[in-house]
C-alpha positions in Angstrom: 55.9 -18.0 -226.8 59.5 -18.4 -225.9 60.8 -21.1 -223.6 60.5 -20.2 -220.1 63.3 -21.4 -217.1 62.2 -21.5 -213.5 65.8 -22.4 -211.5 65.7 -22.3 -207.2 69.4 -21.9 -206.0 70.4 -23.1 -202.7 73.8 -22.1 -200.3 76.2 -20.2 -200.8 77.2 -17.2 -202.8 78.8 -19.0 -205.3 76.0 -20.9 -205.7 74.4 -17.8 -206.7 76.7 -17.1 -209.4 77.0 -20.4 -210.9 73.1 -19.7 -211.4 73.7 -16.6 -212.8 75.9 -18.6 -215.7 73.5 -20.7 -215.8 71.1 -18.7 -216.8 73.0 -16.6 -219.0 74.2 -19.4 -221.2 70.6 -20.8 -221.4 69.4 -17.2 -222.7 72.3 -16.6 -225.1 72.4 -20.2 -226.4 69.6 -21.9 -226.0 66.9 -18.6 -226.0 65.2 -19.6 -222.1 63.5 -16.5 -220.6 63.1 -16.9 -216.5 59.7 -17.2 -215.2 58.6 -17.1 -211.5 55.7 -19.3 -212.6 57.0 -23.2 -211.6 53.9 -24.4 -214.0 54.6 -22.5 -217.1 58.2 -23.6 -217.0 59.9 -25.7 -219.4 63.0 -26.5 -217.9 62.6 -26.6 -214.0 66.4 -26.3 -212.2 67.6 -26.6 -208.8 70.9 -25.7 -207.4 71.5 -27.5 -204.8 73.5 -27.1 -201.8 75.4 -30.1 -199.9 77.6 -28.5 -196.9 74.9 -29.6 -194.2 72.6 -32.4 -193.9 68.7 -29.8 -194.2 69.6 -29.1 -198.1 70.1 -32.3 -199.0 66.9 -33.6 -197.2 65.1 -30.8 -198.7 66.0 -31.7 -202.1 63.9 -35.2 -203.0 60.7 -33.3 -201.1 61.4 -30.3 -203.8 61.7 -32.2 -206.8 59.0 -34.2 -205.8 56.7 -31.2 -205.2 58.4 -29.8 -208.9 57.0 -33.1 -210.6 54.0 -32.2 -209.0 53.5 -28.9 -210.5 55.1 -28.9 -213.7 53.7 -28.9 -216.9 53.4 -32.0 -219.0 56.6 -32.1 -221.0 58.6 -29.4 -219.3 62.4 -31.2 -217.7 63.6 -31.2 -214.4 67.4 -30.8 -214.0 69.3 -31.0 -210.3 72.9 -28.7 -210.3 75.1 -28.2 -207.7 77.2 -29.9 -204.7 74.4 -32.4 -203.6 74.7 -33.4 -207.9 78.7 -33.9 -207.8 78.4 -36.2 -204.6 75.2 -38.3 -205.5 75.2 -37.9 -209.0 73.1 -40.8 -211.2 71.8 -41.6 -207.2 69.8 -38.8 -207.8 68.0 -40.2 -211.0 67.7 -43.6 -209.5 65.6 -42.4 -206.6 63.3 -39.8 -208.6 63.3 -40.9 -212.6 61.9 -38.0 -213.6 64.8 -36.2 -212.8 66.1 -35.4 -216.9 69.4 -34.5 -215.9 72.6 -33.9 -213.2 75.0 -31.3 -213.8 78.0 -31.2 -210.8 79.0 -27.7 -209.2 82.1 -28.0 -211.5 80.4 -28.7 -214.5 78.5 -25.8 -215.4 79.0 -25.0 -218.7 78.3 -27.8 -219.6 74.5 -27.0 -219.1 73.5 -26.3 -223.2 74.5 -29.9 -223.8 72.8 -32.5 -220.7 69.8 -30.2 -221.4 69.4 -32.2 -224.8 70.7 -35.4 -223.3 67.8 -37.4 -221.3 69.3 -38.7 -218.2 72.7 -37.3 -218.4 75.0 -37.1 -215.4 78.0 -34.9 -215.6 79.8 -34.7 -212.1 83.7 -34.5 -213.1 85.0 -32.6 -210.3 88.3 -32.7 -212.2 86.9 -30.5 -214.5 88.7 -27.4 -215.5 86.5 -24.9 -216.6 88.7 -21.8 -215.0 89.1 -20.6 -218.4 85.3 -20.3 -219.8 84.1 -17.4 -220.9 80.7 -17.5 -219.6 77.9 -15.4 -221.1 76.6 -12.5 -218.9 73.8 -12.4 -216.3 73.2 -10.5 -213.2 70.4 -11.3 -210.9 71.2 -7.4 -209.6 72.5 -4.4 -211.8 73.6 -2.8 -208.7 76.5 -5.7 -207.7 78.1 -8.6 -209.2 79.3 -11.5 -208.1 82.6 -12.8 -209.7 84.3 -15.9 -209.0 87.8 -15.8 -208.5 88.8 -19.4 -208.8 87.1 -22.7 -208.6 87.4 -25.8 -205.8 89.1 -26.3 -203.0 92.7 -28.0 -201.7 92.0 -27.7 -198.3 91.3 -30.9 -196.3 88.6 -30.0 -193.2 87.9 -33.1 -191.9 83.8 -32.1 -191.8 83.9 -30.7 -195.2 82.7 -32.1 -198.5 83.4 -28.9 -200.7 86.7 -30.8 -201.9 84.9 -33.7 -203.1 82.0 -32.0 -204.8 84.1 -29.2 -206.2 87.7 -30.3 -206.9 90.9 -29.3 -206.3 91.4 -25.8 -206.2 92.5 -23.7 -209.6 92.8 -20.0 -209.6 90.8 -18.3 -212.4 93.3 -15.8 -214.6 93.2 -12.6 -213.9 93.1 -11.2 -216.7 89.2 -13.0 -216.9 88.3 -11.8 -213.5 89.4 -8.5 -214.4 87.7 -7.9 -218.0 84.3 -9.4 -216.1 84.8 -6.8 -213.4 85.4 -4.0 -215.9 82.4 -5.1 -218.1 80.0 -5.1 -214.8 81.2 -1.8 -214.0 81.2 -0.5 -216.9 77.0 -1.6 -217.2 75.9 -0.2 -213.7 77.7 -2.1 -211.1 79.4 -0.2 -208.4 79.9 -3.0 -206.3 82.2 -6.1 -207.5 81.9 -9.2 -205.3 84.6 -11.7 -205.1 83.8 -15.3 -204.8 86.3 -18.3 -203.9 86.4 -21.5 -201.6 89.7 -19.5 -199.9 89.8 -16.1 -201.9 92.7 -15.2 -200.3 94.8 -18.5 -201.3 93.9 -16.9 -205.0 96.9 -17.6 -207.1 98.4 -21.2 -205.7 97.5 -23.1 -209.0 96.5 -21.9 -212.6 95.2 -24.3 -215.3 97.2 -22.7 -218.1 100.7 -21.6 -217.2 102.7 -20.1 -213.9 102.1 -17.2 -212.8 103.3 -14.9 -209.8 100.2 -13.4 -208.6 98.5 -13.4 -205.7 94.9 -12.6 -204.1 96.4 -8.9 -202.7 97.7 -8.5 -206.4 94.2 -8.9 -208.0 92.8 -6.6 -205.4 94.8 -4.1 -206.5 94.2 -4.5 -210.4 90.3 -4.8 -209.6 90.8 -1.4 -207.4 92.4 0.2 -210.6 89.4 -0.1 -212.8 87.5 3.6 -212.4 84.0 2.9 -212.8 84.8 0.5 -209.6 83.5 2.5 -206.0 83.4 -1.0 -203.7 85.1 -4.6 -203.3 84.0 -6.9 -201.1 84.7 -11.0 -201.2 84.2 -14.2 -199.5 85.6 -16.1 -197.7 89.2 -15.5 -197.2 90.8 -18.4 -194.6 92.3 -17.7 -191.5 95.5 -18.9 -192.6 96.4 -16.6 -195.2 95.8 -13.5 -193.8 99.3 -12.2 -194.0 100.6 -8.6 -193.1 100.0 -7.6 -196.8 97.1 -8.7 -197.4 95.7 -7.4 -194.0 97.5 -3.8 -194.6 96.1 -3.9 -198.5 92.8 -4.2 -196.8 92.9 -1.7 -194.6 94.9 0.7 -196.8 93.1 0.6 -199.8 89.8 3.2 -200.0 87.6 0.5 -202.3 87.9 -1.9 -200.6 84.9 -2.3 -198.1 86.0 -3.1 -194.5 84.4 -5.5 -193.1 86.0 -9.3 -193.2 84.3 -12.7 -192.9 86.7 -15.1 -190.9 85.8 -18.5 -190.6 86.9 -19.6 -186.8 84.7 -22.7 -186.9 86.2 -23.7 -183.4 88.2 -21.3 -180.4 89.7 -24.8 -179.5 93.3 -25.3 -181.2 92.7 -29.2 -180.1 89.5 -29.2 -181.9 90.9 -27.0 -184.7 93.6 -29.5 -185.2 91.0 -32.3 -185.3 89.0 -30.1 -188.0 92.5 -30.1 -189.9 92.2 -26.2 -189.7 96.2 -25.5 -190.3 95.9 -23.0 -187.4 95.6 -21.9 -183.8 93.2 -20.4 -181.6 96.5 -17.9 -181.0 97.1 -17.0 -184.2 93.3 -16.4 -184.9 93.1 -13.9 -182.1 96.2 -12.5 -183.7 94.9 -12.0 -186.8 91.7 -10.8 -185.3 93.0 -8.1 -183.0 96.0 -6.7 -185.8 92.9 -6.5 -188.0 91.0 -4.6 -185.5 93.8 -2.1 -184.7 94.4 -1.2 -188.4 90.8 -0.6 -189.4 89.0 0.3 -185.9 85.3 0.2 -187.5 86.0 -3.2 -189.3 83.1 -5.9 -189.0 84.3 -8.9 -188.6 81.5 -11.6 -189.4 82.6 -16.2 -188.4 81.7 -19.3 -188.9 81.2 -21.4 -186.1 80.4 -25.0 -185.2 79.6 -26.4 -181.8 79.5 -30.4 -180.9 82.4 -31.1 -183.2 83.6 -35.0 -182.6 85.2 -34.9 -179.4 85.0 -31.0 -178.3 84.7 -30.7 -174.4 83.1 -28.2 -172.1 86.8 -27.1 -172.0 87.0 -26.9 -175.9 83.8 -25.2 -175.9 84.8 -22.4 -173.5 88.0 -22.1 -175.9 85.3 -21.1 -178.5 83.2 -18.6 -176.3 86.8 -17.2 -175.4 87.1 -16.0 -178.5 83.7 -14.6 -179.1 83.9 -12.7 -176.0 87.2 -11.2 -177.2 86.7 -10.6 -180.8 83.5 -9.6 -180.5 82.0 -10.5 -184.0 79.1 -8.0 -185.5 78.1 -11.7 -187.2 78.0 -15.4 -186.2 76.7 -18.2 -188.2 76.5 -20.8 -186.2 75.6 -24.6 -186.8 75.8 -28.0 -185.2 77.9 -30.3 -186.2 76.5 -32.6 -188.9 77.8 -35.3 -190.1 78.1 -34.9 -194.0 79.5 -38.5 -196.1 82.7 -38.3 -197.8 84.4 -36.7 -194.9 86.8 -37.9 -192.0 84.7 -36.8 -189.1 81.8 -38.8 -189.9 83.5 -41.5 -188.8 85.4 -39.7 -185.9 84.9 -41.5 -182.3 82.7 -39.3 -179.6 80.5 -38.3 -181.7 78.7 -35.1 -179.1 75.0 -36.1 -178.3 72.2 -33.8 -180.2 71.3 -32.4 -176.7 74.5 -31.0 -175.6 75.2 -29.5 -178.8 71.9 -28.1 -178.8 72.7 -26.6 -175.4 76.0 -25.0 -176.7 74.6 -23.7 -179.6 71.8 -21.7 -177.6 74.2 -21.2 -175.3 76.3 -19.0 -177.9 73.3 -18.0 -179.8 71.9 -16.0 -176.8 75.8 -14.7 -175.7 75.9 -13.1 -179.7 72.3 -11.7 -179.4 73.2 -10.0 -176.1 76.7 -8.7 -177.6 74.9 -7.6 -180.9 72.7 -5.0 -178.6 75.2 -3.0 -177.5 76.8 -3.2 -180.7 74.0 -1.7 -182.8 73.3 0.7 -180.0 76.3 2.5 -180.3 75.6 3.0 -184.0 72.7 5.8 -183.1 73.3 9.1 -184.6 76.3 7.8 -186.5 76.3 9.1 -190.5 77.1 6.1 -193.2 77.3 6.5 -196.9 75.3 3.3 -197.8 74.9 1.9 -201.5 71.5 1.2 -202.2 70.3 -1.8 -204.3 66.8 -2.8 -202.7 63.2 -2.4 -202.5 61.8 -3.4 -199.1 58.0 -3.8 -197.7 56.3 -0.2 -196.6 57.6 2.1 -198.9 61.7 1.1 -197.8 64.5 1.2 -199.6 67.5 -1.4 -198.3 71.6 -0.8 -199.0 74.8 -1.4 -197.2 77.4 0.7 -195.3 81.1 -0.1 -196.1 81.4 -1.8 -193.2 78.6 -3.8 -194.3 75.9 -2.7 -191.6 72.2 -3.3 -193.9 70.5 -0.1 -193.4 66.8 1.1 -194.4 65.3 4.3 -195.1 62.1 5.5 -196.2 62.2 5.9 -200.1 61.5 5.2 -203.7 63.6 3.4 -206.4 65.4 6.3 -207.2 67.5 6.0 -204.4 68.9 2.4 -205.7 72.1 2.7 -207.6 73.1 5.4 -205.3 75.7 6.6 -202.5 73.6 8.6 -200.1 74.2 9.9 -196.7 72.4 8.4 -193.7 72.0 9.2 -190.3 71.0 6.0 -188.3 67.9 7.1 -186.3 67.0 3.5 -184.8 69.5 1.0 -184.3 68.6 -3.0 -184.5 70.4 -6.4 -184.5 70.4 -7.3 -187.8 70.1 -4.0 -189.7 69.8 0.0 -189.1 67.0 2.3 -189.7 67.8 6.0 -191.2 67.2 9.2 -192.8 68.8 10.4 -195.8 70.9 13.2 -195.4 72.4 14.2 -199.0 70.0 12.7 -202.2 72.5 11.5 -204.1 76.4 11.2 -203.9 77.3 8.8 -207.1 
């Protein structure tokens, strides 16, 4: 019996894909196989998540509950953002932890796993230029980083400190990893950066000219390529060219997440945002005019330090005008390591529980007559799913998720829909044409 890994990722995409190298370099080098099955595992991983205050709580109940259930001699190893900021806290406060690996230390894994109580948590650590070995949790889509950290400064972020500065990956590396998914089954290449569109501002090795529009293109060139999507580009670098490139070129799937965070320029100066609740609508509404079925999906916190009812307003302002397909919305929590923490009026719980039903309910109401107006319409959607009762699950360009009575021989594939019964979240079809692609 080989040795089995049982890893739980939490957050973000990229958290997803540092899992994914995880696990690859664990099979290639060290000969793990991935279980489902917590008590057969040898190696027990989580990947942990540190942007807001549930994760991190979360993550002593889970590794209590894995020391519970795992089998006598099998390690436990925390990963991730909540490892770079806590680091050897982590061990101090649950000793049976075996080892912490930081979000910028991952290939690093095949050595702390043979190093009892090892804490690697450099977040100066360049590893833009690792090859990592290959693993794909779907062979229908892959998710490809595009550079590593962050140089921002949001004042209620901790990426910067748990991830580093920001370093662009070459593109020469994103592109060969691209080609190579393609070229084994993935239609769909997924971009993945702190501020993918600030690709190109610093590269470990040498200078270089090149910027995230550039790579889009070279990606785009690669023929086995059909659809390119990314996340998250920042407000503040959506120039003309990249917004044209994005609207003009045919694989690249329209639909753009843009992180508002506040409508409130005050409170977006607070937040250290490097914009204006001007130039977002700007951005939003030229974005809108050159691709008229775009989704445009947010970010957005209410009961920031010091937002008003007046900043507030600023904020459903800009919802009401933009009219976002998708809002994930938080309240403000106060994570350590960051400016705002320790920002004066601090919003009480119960007003910024207000707001956020407040805007909660506002989306819900807009996202009905948004999805109503989808019935009838015909989408080529990308399959790459099994659902409950006999589904199948894919995505639209414009990234609507639509369902439609099948088998797995619809995944992999382009097929005509016609959306017979419209919803909130996703769309219910019928096909149309078997199979496109």
């Amino acid at each position: 019996m080989g040795k089995k890994l049982y890893i739980e990722t939490l957050g973000c995409a990229m958290n997803v894909r540092d899992s994914e190298h995880i696990i690859a370099e664990l099979k290639e080098k060290e000969q793990f196989e991935l279980t489902d099955d917590l008590s057969k595992a040898d190696l027990i991983l989580i990947n942990t998540c540190s942007v807001r205050e549930k994760p991190v709580h979360k993550l002593f109940s889970e590794i209590g509950y894995f020391n519970k259930k795992k089998k006598t001699g099998a390690k436990i190893g925390v990963c991730g953002c909540t490892a770079s900021h806590l680091g050897d806290e982590i061990i101090k406060k649950a000793p049976y932890v075996s080892f912490v690996l930081g979000a910028r230390n991952v290939s690093k894994i095949t050595e702390v796993i043979h190093k009892e109580k090892a804490v690697e948590v450099d977040i100066d650590y360049d590893e833009s230029t690792y090859a990592f070995s290959d693993f794909r949790s779907s062979p229908y889509k892959a998710f490809i980083n595009i550079s590593i950290g962050c140089d921002k400064k949001c004042t209620f972020c901790i990426v910067p400190n748990t991830r580093g500065e920001e370093i662009s990956i070459p593109p020469e590396l994103v592109v060969q990893e691209a080609r190579r998914a393609a070229q084994n089954g993935a239609k769909e290449i997924f971009l993945l950066g702190q501020n993918v569109n600030n690709y190109g501002r610093r590269f470990s090795d040498r200078d270089r000219k090149i910027d995230f529009t550039d790579l889009l293109k070279m990606v785009s060139e690669i023929g086995e390529v059909k659809r390119i999507r990314f996340t998250s580009p920042h407000p503040l670098h959506m120039d003309d060219k990249f917004l044209e490139e994005f609207a003009n070129n045919p694989k690249i799937c329209k639909s753009m997440h843009m992180p508002l965070q506040s409508g409130s320029t005050k409170v977006l100066r607070d937040m250290k945002r490097g914009y204006t609740k001007e130039w977002f609508l700007d951005r939003a509404m030229k974005l809108r005019s050159l691709v008229p079925d775009v989704h445009i999906s947010t970010d957005i916190i209410v009961g920031f330090p010091g937002e008003s009812e007046e900043d507030f307003a600023d904020t459903i302002d800009v919802v009401e005008q933009v009219k976002f397909e998708q809002i994930f919305s938080f309240k403000y929590s106060p994570r350590p390591l960051t400016p705002a923490q320790n920002y004066p009026n601090q919003v009480p719980d119960e007003i910024a529980s207000k707001r956020l039903s407040f805007l909660q309910d506002l989306h819900l109401s807009m996202l009905d007559a948004i999805s109503q107006k989808e019935m009838g319409k015909v989408y080529e959607v990308y399959f790459e799913e099994l659902k409950p009762g006999g589904y199948v699950a894919g995505r639209t360009d414009n990234n609507w998720i639509v369902k439609v009575k099948g088998s797995e021989e619809l995944l992999g594939r382009f097929v005509d829909v016609k959306i017979t019964k419209p919803g909130r979240l996703s769309l219910e079809g019928e096909v149309l044409v078997n199979e496109k692609v």
